[in-house]
C-alpha positions in Angstrom: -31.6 -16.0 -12.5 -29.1 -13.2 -12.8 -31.2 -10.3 -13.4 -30.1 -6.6 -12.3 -27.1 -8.3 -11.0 -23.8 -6.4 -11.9 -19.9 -6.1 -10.4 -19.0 -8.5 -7.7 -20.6 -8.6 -4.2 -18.0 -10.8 -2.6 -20.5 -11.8 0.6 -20.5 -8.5 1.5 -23.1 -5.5 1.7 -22.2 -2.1 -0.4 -20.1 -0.1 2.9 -17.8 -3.3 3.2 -17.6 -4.0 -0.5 -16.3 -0.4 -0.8 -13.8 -0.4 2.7 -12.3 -3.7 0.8 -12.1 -1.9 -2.7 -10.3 1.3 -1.1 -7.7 -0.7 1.1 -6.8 -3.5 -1.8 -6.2 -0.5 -4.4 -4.2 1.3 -1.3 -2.5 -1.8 -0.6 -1.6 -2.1 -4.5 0.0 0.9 -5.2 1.7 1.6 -2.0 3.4 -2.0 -2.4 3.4 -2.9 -5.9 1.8 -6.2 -5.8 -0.5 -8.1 -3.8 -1.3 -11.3 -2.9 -5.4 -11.7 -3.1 -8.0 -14.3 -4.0 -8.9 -14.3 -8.0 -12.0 -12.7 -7.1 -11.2 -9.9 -5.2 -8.2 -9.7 -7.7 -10.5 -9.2 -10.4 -13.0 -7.0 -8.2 -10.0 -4.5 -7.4 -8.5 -4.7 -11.3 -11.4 -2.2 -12.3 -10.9 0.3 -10.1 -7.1 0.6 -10.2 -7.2 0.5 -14.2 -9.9 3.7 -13.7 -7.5 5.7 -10.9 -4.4 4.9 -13.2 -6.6 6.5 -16.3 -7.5 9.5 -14.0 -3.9 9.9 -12.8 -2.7 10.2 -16.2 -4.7 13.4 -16.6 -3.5 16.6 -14.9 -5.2 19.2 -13.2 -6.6 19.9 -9.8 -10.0 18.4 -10.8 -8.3 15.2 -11.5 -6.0 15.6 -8.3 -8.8 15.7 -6.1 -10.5 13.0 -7.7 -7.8 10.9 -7.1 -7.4 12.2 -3.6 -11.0 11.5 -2.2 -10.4 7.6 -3.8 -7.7 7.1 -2.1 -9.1 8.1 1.1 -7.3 11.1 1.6 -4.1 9.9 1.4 -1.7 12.2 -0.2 1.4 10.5 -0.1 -0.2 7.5 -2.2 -2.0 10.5 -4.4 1.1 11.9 -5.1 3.3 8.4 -5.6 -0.3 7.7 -8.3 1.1 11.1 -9.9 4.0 11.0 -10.2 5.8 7.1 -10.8 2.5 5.6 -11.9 1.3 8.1 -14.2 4.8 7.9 -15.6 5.2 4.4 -16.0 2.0 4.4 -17.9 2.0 7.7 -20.4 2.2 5.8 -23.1 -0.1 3.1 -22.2 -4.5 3.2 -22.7 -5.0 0.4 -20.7 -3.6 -2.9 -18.8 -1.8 -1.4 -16.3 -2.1 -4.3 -14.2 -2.1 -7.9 -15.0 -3.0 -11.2 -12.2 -1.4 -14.8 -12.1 -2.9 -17.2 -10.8 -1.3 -19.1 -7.9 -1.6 -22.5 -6.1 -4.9 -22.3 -4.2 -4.6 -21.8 -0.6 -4.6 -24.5 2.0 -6.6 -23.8 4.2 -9.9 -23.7 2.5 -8.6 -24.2 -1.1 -9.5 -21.1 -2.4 -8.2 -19.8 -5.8 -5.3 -17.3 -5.2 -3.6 -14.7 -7.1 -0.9 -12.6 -7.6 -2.3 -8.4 -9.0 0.3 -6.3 -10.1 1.5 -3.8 -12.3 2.2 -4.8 -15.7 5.3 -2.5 -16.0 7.9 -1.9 -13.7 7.0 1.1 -11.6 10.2 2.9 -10.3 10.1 4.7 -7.1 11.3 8.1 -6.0 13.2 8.5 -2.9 11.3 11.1 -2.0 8.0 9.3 -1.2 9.3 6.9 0.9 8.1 7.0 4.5 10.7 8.5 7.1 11.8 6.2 10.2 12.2 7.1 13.5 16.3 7.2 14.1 17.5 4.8 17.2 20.4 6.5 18.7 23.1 3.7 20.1 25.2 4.8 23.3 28.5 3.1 24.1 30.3 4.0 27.7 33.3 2.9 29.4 33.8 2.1 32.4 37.7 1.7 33.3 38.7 0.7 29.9 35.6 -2.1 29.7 33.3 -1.6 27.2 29.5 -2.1 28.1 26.7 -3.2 26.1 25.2 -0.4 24.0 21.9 1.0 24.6 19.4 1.9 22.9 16.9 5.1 23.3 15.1 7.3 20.7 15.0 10.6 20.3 12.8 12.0 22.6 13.1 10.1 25.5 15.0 10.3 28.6 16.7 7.4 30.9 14.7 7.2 34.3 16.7 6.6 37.7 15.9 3.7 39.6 15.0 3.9 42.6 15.8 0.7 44.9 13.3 -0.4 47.6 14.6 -1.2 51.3 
């Protein structure tokens, strides 16, 4: 019997249920979509539908809310804030929808597809920044050489040979 049984427990106790929560709903908005089983697809749907609802509101209050869910994370907090929260100002609720795809092979399980029911558009600014690769090109008597590659803050090491 299913008595004082609520939510989903997914095989898990309460402190891994929660760690699998906070990195699918990380996952989600930081890349859009996800790729899940149905169950943890529909586990994860609850909670992004309430952070997108809390996101819509402004104020610190609701800032920090979002902040602490999100496992101190501001540049996701602020991406919530910002492109979410204005994909969705004139929605109350479905923010996200799930299709179900071809179960997996290996052990048949039912997959699906969570994602944002509108197009979210993405600001330039919130992307991550990427270490630069510098590319050096000598030549030696008119021959050019292979370019190398080093980053920023490091420095070529002499060889020494062994005799």
């Amino acid at each position: 019997m299913k008595k004082k049984v609520f939510g989903r427990k997914l095989s898990r106790n309460l402190k891994s249920r929660r760690a699998l929560s906070k990195s699918l709903v990380k996952a989600l908005i930081e890349h859009g979509s996800i790729k899940t089983t149905l169950s943890k697809a529909k586990f994860v749907q609850k909670d992004v539908e309430k952070l997108v609802i809390i996101s819509k509101k402004e104020g610190l209050n609701a800032k920090r809310l979002a902040y602490s869910r999100l496992g101190n994370n501001k540049i996701l907090t602020d991406k919530m804030f910002t492109e979410v929260a204005k994909a969705f100002e004139n929605t109350k609720s479905g923010f996200t929808r799930i299709i179900k795809l071809p179960k997996r092979k290996g052990d048949s399980a039912d997959m699906a597809k969570i994602e944002w029911s509108r197009k979210v558009s993405s600001v330039e600014g919130s992307k991550t920044k990427k270490a630069k690769v510098k590319t050096k090109s000598t030549k030696i008597e008119g021959k050019n050489v292979k370019p190398t590659l080093t980053s920023p803050g490091t420095k070529s090491k002499k060889v020494k040979s062994k005799k």
